[in-house]
C-alpha positions as CSV (number, residue, x, y, z in Angstrom):
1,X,-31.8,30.5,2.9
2,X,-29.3,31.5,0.3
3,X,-28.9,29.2,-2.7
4,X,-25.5,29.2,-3.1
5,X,-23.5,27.0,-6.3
6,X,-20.0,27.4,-6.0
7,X,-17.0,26.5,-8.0
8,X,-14.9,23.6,-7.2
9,X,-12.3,24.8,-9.3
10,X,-12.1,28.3,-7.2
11,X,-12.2,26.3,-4.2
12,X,-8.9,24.7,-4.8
13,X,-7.6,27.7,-5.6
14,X,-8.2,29.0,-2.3
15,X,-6.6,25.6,-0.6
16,X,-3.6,26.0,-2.7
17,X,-3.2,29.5,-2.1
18,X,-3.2,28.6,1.6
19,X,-0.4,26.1,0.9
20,X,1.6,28.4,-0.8
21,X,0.8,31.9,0.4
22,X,1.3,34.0,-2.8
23,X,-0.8,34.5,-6.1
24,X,2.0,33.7,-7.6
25,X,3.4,30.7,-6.2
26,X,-0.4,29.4,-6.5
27,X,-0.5,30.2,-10.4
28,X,2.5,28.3,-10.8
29,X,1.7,25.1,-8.6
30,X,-1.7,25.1,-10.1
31,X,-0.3,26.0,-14.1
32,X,-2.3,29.1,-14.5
33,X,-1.6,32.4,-14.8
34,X,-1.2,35.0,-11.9
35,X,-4.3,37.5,-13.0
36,X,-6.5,34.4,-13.2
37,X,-5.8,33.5,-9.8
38,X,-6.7,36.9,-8.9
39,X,-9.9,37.0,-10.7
40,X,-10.8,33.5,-9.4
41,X,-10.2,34.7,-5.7
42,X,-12.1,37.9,-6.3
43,X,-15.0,35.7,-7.9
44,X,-14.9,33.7,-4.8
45,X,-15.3,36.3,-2.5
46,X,-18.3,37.5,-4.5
47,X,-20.0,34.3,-4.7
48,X,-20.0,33.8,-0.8
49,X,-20.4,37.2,-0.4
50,X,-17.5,37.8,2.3
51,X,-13.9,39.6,2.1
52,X,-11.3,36.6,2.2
53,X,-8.5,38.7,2.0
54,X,-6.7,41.0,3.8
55,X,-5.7,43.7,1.4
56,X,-4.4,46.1,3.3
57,X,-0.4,45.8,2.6
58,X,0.0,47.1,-0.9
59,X,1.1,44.3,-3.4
60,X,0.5,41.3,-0.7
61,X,-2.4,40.2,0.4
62,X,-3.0,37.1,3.0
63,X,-5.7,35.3,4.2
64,X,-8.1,36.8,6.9
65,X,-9.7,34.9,9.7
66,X,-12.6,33.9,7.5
67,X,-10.5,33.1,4.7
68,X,-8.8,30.6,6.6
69,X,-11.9,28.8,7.8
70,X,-12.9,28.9,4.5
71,X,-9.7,27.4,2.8
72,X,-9.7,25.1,5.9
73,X,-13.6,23.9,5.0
74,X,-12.9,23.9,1.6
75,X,-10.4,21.5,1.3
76,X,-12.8,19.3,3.5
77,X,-14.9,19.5,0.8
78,X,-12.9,18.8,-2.0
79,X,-11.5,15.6,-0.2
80,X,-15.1,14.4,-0.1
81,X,-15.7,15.2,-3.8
82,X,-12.5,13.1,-4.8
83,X,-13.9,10.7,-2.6
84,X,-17.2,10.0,-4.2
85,X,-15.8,10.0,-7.4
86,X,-13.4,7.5,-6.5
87,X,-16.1,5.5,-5.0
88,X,-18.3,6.1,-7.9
89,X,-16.3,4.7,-10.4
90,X,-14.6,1.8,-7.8
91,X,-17.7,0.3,-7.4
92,X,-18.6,0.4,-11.5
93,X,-15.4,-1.5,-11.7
94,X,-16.0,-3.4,-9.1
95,X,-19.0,-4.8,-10.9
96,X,-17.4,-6.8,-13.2
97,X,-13.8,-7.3,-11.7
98,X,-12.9,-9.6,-8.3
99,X,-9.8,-6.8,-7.5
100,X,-7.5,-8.5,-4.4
101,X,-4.4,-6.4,-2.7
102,X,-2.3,-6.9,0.2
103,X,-0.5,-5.3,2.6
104,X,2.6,-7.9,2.0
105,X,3.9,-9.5,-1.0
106,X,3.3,-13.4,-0.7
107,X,-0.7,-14.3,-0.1
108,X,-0.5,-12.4,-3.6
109,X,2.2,-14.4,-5.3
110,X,0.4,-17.3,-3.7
111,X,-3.0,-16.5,-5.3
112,X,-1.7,-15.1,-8.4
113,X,0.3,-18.9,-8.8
114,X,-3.4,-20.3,-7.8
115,X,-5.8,-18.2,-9.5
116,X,-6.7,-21.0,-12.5
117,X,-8.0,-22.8,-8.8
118,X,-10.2,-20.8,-7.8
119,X,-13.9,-20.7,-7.7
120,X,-13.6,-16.7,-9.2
121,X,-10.9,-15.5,-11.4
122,X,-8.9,-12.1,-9.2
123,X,-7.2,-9.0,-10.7
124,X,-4.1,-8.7,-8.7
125,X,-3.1,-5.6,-7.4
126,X,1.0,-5.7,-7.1
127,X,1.5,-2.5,-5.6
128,X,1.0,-2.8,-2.0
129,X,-1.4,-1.7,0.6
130,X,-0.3,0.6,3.6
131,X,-1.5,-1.0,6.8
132,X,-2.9,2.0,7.6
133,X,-5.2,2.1,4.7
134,X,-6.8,-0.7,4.5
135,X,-10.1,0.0,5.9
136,X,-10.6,3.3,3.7
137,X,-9.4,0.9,0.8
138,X,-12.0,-1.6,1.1
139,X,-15.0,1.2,2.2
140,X,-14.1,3.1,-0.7
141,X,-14.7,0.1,-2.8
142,X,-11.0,0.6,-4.2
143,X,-10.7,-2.9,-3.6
144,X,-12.5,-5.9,-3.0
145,X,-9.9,-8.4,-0.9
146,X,-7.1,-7.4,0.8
147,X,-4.6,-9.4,2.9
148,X,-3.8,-8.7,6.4
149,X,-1.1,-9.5,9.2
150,X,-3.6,-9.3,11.6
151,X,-7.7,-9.3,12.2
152,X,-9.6,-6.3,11.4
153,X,-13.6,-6.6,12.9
154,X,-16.0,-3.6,13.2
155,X,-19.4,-2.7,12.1
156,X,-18.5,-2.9,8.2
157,X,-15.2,-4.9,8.3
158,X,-14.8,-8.7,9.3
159,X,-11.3,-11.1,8.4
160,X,-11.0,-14.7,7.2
161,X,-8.3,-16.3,9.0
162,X,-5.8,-18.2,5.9
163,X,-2.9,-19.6,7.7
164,X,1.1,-18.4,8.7
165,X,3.7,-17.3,6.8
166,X,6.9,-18.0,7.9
167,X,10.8,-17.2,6.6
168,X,13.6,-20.2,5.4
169,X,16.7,-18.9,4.8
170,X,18.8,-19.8,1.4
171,X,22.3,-19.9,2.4
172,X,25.6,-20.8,0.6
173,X,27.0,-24.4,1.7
174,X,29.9,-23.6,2.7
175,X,28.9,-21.4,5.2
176,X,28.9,-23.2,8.8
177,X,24.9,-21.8,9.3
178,X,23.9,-24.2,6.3
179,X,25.0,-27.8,8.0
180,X,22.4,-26.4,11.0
181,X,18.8,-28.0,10.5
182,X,17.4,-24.7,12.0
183,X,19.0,-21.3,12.8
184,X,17.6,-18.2,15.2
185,X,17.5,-14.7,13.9
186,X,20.7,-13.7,16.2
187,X,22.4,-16.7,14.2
188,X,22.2,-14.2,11.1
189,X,24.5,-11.7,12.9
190,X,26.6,-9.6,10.7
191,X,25.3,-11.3,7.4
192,X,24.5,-9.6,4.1
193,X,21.0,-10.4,2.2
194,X,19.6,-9.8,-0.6
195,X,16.1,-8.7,-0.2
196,X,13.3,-7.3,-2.0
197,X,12.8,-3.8,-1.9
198,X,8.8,-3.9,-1.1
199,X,7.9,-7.0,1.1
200,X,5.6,-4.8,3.3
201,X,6.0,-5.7,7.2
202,X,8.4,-8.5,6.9
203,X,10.9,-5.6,6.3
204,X,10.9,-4.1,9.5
205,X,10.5,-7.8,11.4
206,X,14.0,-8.4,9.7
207,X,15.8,-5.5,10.3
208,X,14.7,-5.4,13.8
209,X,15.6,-8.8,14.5
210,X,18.9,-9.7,12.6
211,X,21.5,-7.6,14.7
212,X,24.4,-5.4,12.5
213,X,23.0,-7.4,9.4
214,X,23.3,-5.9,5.8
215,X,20.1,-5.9,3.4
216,X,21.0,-5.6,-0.1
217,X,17.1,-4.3,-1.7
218,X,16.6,-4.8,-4.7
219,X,13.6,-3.4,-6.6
220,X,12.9,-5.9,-9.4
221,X,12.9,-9.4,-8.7
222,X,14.9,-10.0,-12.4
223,X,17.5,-8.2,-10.7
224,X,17.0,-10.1,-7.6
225,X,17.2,-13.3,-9.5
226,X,20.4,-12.3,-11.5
227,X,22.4,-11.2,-8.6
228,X,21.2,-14.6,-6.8
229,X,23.2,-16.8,-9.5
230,X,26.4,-14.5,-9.7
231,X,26.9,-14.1,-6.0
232,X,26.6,-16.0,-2.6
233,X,24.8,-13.7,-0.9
234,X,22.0,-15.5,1.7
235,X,18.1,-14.2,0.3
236,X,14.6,-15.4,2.6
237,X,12.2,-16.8,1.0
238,X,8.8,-17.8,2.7
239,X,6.7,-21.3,2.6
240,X,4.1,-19.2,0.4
241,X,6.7,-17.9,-2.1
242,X,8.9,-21.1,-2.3
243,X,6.8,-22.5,-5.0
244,X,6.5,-19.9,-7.4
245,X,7.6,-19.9,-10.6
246,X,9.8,-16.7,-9.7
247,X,11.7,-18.2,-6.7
248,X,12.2,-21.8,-8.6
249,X,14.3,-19.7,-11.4
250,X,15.9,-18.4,-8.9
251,X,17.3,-22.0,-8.1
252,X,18.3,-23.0,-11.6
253,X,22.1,-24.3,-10.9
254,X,21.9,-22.5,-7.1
255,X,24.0,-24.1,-5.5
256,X,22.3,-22.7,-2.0
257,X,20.8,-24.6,0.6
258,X,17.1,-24.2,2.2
259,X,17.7,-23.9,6.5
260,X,14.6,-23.3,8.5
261,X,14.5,-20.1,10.9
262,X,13.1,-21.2,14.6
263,X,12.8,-18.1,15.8
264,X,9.4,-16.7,17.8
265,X,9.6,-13.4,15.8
266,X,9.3,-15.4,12.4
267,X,5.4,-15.9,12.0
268,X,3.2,-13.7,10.6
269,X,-0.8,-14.9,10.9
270,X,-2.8,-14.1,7.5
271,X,-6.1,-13.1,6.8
272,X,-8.4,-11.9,3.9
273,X,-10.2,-9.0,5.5
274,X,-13.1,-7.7,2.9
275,X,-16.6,-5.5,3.6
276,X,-19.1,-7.8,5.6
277,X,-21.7,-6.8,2.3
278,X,-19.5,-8.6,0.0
279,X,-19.0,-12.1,2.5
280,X,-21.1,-14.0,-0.1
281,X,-18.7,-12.8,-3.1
282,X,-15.6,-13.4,-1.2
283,X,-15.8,-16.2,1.2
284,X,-16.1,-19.1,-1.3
285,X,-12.4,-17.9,-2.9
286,X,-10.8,-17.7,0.6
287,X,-12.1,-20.8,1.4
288,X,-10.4,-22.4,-1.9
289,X,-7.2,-20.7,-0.8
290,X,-6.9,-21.8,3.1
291,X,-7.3,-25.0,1.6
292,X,-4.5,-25.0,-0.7
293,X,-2.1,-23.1,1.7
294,X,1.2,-24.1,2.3
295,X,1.7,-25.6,6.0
């Protein structure tokens, strides 16, 4: 058996050069010189003891069959190294911090307005989660809680069921929609919002669902809140975001009124899905927060 130690810095070398498919384009993407990309390849091949390369075109060379596997396997590998390191250091962190995220943008605000309430004290992540990384997320320990639109169960995974969210619409009085108790999404035809730029998968329920509407994004909610008082644009806001500090500023002198949407499409179920190994840890703050949920 050979005892073989190679270098992890050659190895991404040899992924890169397969992205880019010339010494130099790889010097440059990687901010090294061209020779030492040469030297690192011809290193390579001497560590493994194999030709990577097929040299036989003066001044190109390309990679050969077993050069590809290699790059191929290689960049396996390094995935796997940045993912114990991430892992490594998410779970030192982890240690000593209660980190929550979400896939959507008001269990957050919700828990952020209610954090002095609860039983352990969270670090917010703001930035939000794709839907389709949640479970790496939590296995990877990058975080602790995160909040879902919909269950998630398997061997490692399991979801605390929180309550709804639902949209109310904030609409100038003198439009005919506001003397209504409750309006439909096809009500909203042909109207212009202004909407936050990241509010996660109530974006697409909106767009899908309001026929030739206009949405105004915004990507600051201090912008949001600025153009609110010098305009009469309609904006959503949800019974978990209707209390927050952020959306009551947003009332100051607004002159808007608050009209339900009764509409099947406007629900959205909520749960905290976290690693079954840390139920004890999180349970106890989801239970604190379905208690204190808006209806």
């Amino acid at each position: 058996m050979i005892n073989l130690t190679v270098n992890l810095e050659l190895l991404t070398e040899l992924v890169t050069f397969k992205r880019y498919g010339t010494l130099s384009a790889t010097a440059e993407h990687l901010m090294i010189t061209q020779p030492t990309v040469t030297r690192g390849m011809k290193r390579l091949e001497e560590e493994l003891c194999v030709t990577l390369f097929d040299r036989s075109v003066s001044n190109h060379i390309k990679l050969n069959d077993t050069g590809l596997l290699a790059a191929n396997e290689a960049a396996k590998l390094l995935k796997n190294v940045d993912d114990f390191t991430d892992k490594v250091l998410n779970y030192d962190r982890l240690r000593n911090e209660f980190t929550v995220a979400s896939i959507i943008p008001g269990p957050i605000g919700l828990l952020d307005f209610l954090k002095d309430q609860m039983p352990t004290r969270p670090v917010i992540n703001w930035q939000l989660v794709n839907p389709d990384n949640v479970a790496s997320d939590l296995e990877n320990l990058k975080e602790r809680l995160i909040f879902t639109d919909h269950e998630i169960i398997n061997d490692d995974l399991e979801s605390f069921y929180l309550g709804r969210e639902y949209l109310k619409l904030e609409i100038d009085p003198f439009n005919p929609l506001s003397q209504k108790k409750a309006v439909s999404f096809k009500d909203l035809t042909g109207m212009t919002f202004l909407v936050l730029q990241d509010i996660g998968t109530w974006r697409k329920i909106v767009e899908d669902n309001i026929p030739q509407a206009d949405f105004l994004y915004q990507n600051s909610i201090n912008a949001m809140n600025t153009i609110s008082q010098y305009s009469r644009f309609s904006f959503f806001v949800s019974n978990l975001t209707q209390a927050l500090p952020d959306t009551s500023n947003r009332f100051n002198g607004d002159p808007r009124i608050t009209v339900d949407i009764d509409d099947p499409k406007n629900e959205m179920e909520i749960y905290g899905t976290y690693l079954k190994s840390e139920r004890r840890v999180v349970q106890p703050l989801l239970k604190a927060l379905s208690q204190a949920w808006p209806k």
